[in-house]
Structures are given as C-alpha cells and as structure tokens.
C-alpha positions in Angstrom: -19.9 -135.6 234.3 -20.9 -132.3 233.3 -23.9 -130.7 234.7 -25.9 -127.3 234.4 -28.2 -126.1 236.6 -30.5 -123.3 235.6 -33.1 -121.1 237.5 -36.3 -119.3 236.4 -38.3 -116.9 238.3 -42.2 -117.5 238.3 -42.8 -115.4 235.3 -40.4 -117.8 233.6 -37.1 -115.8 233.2 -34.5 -116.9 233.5 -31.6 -115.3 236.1 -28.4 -115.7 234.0 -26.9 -114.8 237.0 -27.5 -118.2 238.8 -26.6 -120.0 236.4 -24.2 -123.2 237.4 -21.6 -125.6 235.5 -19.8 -128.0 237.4 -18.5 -131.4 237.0 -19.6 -134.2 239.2 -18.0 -137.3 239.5 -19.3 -140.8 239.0 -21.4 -142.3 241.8 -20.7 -138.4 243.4 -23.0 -136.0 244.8 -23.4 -132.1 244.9 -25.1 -129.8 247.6 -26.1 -126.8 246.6 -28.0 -124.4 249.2 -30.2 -121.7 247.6 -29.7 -119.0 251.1 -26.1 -119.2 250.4 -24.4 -115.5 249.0 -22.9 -117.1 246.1 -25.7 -118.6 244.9 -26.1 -115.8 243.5 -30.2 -116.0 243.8 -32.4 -112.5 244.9 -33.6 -112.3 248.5 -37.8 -113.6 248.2 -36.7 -115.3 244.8 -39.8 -117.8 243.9 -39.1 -120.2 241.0 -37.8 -123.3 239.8 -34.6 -125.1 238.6 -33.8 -127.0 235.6 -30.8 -129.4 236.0 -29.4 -131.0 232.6 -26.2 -133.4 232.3 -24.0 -134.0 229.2 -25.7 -137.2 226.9 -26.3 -140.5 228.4 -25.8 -138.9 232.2 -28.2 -140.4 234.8 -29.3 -138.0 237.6 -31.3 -137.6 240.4 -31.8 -135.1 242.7 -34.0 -134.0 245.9 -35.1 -130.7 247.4 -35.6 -129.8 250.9 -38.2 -126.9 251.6 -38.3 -125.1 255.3 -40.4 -123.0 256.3 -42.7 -121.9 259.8 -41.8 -125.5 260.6 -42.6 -127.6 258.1 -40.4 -129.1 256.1 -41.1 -130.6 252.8 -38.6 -133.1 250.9 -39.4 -134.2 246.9 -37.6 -136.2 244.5 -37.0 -134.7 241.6 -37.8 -136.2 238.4 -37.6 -135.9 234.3 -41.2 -135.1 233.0 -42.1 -138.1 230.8 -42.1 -136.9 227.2 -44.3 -138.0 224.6 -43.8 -136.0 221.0 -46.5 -138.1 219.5 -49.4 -135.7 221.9 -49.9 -132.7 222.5 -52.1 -132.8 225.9 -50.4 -134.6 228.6 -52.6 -135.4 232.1 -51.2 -135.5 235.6 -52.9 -137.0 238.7 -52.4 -135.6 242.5 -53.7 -138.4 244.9 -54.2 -136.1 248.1 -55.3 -132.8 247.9 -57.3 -131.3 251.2 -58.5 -127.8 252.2 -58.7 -127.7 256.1 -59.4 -131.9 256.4 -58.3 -133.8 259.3 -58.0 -130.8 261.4 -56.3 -128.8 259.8 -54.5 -130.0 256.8 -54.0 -128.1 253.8 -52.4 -129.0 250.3 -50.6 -126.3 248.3 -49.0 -126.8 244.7 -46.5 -125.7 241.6 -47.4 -126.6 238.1 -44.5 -125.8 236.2 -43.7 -125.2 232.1 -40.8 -126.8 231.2 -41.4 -125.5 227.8 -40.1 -122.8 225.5 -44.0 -122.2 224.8 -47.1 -121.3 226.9 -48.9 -124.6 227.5 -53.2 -124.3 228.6 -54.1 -125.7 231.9 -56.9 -126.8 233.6 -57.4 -128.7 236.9 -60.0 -130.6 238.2 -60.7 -131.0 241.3 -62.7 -134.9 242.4 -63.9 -135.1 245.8 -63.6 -138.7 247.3 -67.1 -140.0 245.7 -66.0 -138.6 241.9 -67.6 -135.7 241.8 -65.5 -133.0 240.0 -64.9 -129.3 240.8 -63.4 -128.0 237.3 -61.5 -124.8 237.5 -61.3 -122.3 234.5 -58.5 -122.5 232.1 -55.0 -120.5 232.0 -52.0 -119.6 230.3 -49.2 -120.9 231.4 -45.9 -118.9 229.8 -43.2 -120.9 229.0 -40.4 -121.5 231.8 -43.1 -120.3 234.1 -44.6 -121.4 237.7 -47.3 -121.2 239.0 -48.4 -121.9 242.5 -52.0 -123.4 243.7 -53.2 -122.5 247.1 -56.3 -124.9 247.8 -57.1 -123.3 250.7 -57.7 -119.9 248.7 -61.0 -119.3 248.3 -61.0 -116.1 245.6 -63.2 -116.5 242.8 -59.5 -115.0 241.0 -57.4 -117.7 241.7 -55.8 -119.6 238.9 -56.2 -123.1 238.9 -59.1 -123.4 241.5 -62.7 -123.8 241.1 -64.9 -120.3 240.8 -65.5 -119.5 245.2 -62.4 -122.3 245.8 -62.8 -125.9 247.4 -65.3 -126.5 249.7 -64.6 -126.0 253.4 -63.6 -129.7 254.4 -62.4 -131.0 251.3 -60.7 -134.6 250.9 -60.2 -135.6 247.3 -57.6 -135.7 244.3 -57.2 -133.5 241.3 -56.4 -133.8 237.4 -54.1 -131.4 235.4 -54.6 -131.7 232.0 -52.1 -129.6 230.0 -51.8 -128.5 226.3 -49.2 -127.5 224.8 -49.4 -124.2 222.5 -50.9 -124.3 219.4 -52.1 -127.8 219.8 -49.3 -128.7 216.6 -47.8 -131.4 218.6 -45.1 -131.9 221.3 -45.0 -132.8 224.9 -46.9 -130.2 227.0 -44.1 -130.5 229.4 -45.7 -130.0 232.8 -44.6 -131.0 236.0 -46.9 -130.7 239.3 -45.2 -131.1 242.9 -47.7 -131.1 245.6 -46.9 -130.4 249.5 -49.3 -131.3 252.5 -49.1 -129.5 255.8 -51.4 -130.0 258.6 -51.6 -128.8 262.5 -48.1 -128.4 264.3 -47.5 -131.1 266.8 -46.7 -131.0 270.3 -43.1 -130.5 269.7 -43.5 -127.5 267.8 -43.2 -128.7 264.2 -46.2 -129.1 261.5 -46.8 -132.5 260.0 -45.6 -132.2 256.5 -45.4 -134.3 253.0 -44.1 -133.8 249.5 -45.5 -135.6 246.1 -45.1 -135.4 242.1 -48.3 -135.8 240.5 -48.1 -138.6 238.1 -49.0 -139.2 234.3 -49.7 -142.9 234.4 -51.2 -145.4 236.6 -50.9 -149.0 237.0 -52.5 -152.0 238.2 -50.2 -153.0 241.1 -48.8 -150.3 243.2 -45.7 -151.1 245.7 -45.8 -148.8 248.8 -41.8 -149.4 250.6 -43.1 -148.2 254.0 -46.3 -148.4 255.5 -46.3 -148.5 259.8 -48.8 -148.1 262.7 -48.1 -146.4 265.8 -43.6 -147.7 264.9 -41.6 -145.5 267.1 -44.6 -143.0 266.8 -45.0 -143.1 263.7 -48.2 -144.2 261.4 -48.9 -143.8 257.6 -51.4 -143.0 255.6 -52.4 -143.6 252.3 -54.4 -142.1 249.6 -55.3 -144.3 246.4 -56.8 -142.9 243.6 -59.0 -144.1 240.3 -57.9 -142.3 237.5 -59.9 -144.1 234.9 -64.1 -143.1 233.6 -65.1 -146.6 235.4 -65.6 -148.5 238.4 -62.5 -150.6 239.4 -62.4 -153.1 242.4 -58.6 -154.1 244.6 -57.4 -154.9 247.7 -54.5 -154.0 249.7 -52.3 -156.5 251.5 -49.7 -155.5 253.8 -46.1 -157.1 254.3 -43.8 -157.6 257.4 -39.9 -157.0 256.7 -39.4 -160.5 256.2 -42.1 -160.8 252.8 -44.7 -162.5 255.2 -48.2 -161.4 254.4 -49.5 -159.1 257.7 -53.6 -159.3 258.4 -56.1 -159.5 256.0 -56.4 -158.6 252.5 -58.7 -155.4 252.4 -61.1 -155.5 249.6 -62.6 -151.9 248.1 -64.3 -151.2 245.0 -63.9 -147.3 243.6 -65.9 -145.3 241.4 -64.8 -143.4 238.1 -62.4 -140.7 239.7 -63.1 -141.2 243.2 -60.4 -141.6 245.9 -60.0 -144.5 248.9 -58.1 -143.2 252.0 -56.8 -146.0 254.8 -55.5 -144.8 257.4 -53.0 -147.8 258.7 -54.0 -146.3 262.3 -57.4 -147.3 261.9 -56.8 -151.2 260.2 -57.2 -153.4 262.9 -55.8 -156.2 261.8 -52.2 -155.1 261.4 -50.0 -156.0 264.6 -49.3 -153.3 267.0 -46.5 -151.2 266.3 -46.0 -152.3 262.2 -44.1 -151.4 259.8 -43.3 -153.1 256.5 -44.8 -152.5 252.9 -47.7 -153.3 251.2 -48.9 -153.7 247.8 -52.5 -152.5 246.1 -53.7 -154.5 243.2 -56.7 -153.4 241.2 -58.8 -156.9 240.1 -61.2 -155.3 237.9 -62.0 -152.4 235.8 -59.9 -151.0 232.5 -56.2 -151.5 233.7 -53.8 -149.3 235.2 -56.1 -147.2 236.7 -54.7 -146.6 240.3 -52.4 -144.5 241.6 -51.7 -143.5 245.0 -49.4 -141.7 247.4 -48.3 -142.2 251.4 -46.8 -140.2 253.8 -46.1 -141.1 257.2 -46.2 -138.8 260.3 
C-alpha cells in the first residue's frame, strides 16, 4: 500500500522537506521517529501530520508524546466528514485547570482544511454552567494549541481572565468552515491531561480526541480499582440542552455483572466524574469493563472518556 505522510508547522505550512512516500505492506507496520536526522524535521518544530493511503487503504496510527516525564499516547483518527454542513461540534469530556492537586489539561485544535475555519470553545463546568471564549481564525493547515491553565485575557480559545482556579468540567468546539458556503469544517481536537509526578519520578499522564457524536450506551474496555496499582477514572459528559438520567454497571473478565448499578441523572451540559477508587461496591483490586447507558432524555447524548493511572 502506498502511503504519504505530510507535515505542517503551526502556521500551517507545510515542510516539503519532510515529506514521506513509502509502501507498507498488508497487515504491516511503519515506525517513524520525529528526533531522528533523516526525518528531516527543524530542531523545536511544533505542528502536525497528515497521513493519506492510496483508495480503499485502511489505516491507523498512534503517537507517542515525551516530555518532563509525562508521556502521552493518542490514536489517531480520520475527522468525520459531513459536506451536507458547514459547522461541525466537538466534545472534550475532561478538561481541568490545577483539579485534583494538580492536574492540568492542554490541547491542539487543528484545520485539516485548505481554508480558515472560525472557532469557538466553550468551556461547562461540572453543573453546566458555560465559560464561552471569544472567537478565532483558524488558517488552513494550521494548529493551534490551548493551554487551560493560561490565564491571559490574550489567549486564543480561552475565556476573557482564563478558567477559574480549580476548574473540573468539559468543553465544546464548535467550528465553521470559511465562508459558511458548505463543506466539512474539518477540525480535529486531541486533548492531553497531566497531573503531579508520582513517587517514582514520572507525572500521571492521559491522551483523548474530542468527539463529534454521542451515543446512548457507551462501552469503556478497562475500568480497575487499586489492580496492580492501578485505578481509573472516568469522566461522562451530557452533550445535549436537557436533563438526561443513566447508570453505570461494571463487568468482571468473565461478562459477570460486578456491584451495583450506579444511577445519576445530569443536567444540560454538565459532567459526572466516578472515580472507581471511591465505588464501594466493586471488589478489591478490579478490573474489567463497564458500560454507561443513558435511560432518559433526547438520545445519544453521552460521551465520556477514562484514563487509568
């Protein structure tokens, strides 16, 4: 299969220099390290990559971040596109300024297009309550990264004075794309947590794509509680203008139901964090999945995201 792999700088141009073709066989894989000489890449380049196969290939592909520590590893994905609109919305479950001691959420919206796209985000604290931030101009085949722990009345995509101190909540990217004549905006959001290091020297770390669709039943593949040291966390949110009601049942290895179904109700926008640390009846030292269901409301209004640390 034929691939190319292309790199843009966060202005959006692109570094012909970088530029890649190779083939890669069925079923095969390709590493590709961005520190490495031949990659032909400028020392303190910041950017992003678009990877295209010849018609009817079927890729996938994941990043691994490092840095101070923390290492952050996303799945890379196609942006969904939709030529029948023009706006296109994306959802990011978990964002935090300095919550939980310490953890901090930072993000990259970037244009796929070959046009500026508009942007605005919208920040929702866990009750609903939104934080809207002024719009921008994004160019096309540009990046641009989201620090929510800034606080600058300046920064792009942030609400005038930044987050408050503390917060726990989720956000909403709504992007247009130039001209409003049609065509898929073509945004894409990654999102990456990092919190206090640990004992052992390394900062807890996580790594999401916000979404651009909910859905009524959510499958989680790993959930655990104090398993080999580890326990997850998970943050659920209500993308929709109304109240929606769910629970969340948790499953062993073998498909048995484990503890209790746990009931909550959500308002419009608002976010439900459960922390599998804290649910007391789940066995000591679980792990296993679990699977949200929203009972009422309009449907397909959850999402949610886990990371386990």
């Amino acid at each position: 299969m034929l691939v190319w792999w292309w790199f843009f700088d966060q202005s959006g141009a692109q570094l012909s220099a970088a530029t890649q073709n190779l083939v890669i066989a069925a079923h095969a894989s390709q590493t590709f390290d961005q520190t490495a000489p031949d990659s032909n890449l400028p020392v303190g380049f910041y950017g992003w990559a678009k990877i295209e196969g010849a018609g009817g290939s079927q890729l996938v592909a994941q990043v691994l971040e490092q840095n101070k520590g923390a290492h952050f590893v996303a799945l890379v994905s196609a942006p969904a596109e939709d030529v029948e609109q023009s706006t296109t919305n994306l959802y990011a479950p978990a964002i935090y300024r300095d919550a939980f001691e310490g953890s901090f959420t930072g993000a990259n919206i970037v244009n796929t297009n070959g046009e500026p796209v508009q942007v605005t985000v919208t920040y929702y604290r866990q009750d609903g309550v939104g934080f809207p931030s002024t719009p921008f101009e994004l160019a096309a085949h540009a990046v641009q990264p989201i620090y929510q722990g800034a606080s600058g009345d300046s920064a792009k995509g942030l609400p005038v004075g930044g987050l408050p101190a503390g917060f726990v909540g989720a956000a909403s990217i709504s992007s247009t794309a130039g001209g409003g004549g049609g065509g898929s905006s073509g945004v894409v959001m990654v999102v990456n947590e990092a919190g206090r290091q640990t004992e052992a020297g390394t900062a807890r770390s996580g790594t999401y794509l916000a979404s651009n669709a909910g859905s009524s039943s959510l499958g989680l593949p790993i959930v655990a509680k104090n398993s080999n040291g580890y326990t997850s966390g998970v943050s659920v949110l209500n993308i929709s203008n109304q109240n929606v009601t769910g629970y969340i049942q948790y499953y062993a290895p073998n498909g048995m139901a484990a503890g209790a179904k746990q009931g909550f109700e959500m308002a419009a926008h608002s976010s439900y964090l459960i922390y599998q640390g804290a649910v007391n009846n789940l066995p000591t030292s679980f792990v296993g999945q679990a699977n949200i269901v929203q009972t009422s409301g309009p449907s397909n209004s959850l999402l949610a995201t886990t990371n386990v640390q």
